[in-house]
N, C-alpha and C positions, 0 to 999 in steps of 0.2 A: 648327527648325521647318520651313525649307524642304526639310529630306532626310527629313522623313516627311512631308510634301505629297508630292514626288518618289515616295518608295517605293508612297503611295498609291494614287498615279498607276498606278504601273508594275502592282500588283496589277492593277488593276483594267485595265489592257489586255492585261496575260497570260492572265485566268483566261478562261474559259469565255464565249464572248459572252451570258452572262446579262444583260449590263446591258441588253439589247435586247428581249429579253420586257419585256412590258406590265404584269405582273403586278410583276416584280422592281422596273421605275424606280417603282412605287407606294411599292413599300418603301423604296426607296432616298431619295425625296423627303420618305415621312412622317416619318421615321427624322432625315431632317437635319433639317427644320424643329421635332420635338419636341427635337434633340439641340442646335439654335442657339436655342430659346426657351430652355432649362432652364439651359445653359451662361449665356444672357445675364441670363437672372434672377439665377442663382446669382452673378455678378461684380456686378450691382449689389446686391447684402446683404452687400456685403462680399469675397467670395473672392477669391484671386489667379486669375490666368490659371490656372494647373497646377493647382490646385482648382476654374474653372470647365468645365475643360476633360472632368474627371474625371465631375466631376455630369452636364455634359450627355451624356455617353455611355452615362453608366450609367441613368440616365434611360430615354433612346430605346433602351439595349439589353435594361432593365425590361419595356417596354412589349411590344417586339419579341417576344420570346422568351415572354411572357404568350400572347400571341394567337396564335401558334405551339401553345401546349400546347393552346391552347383548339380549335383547329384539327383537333390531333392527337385528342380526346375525342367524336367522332362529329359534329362541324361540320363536316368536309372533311377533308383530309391535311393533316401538317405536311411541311414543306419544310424542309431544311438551305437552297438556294438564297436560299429569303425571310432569313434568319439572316445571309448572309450581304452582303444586299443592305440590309439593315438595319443590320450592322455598317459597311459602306463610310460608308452617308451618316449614321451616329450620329458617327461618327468627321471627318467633313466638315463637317459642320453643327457642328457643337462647335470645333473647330479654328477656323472662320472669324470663328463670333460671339466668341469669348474675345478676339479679337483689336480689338475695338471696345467703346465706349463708348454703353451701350445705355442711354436715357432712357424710363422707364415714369411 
């Protein structure tokens, strides 16, 4: 678990100073927060960490990628950036909540 923290890390201060646009930490925050709710729900109904971890990403990567196409259909441009900013924090947000005991 901590050498995909680490690697996550490490993307994320390789790639492109995307994380510094306004627009991207939007994504990047809605992204963890839909990806640590669904992850936390998904552990208290039961799942293991490795199946809550799965939900919450796919979840926030659901959503992501929705609003993207929606984007792409005469609402504005889509952006591979937001996709990717979306992935970082679905993948962060999930990772973090799996790892607690979340009481609803």
């Amino acid at each position: 678990m901590k050498a995909l923290l680490l690697l996550l890390m490490a993307v994320m201060l390789s790639a492109e100073p995307m994380y510094l646009q306004d627009d991207k930490q939007k994504h990047f925050v809605g992204s963890a927060v839909i990806g640590a709710t669904a992850s936390g729900l998904a552990k208290h109904y039961g799942s293991n960490k490795f199946e809550a971890v799965f939900i919450g990403i796919g979840t926030a990567l659901l959503i992501g990628i929705a609003k993207e196409a929606i984007d792409g259909k005469g609402y504005g441009t889509e952006d591979v950036g937001d996709v990717y900013a979306d992935t970082l924090g679905a993948v962060s947000g999930s990772l973090i909540s799996a790892q607690y005991e979340w009481r609803f």
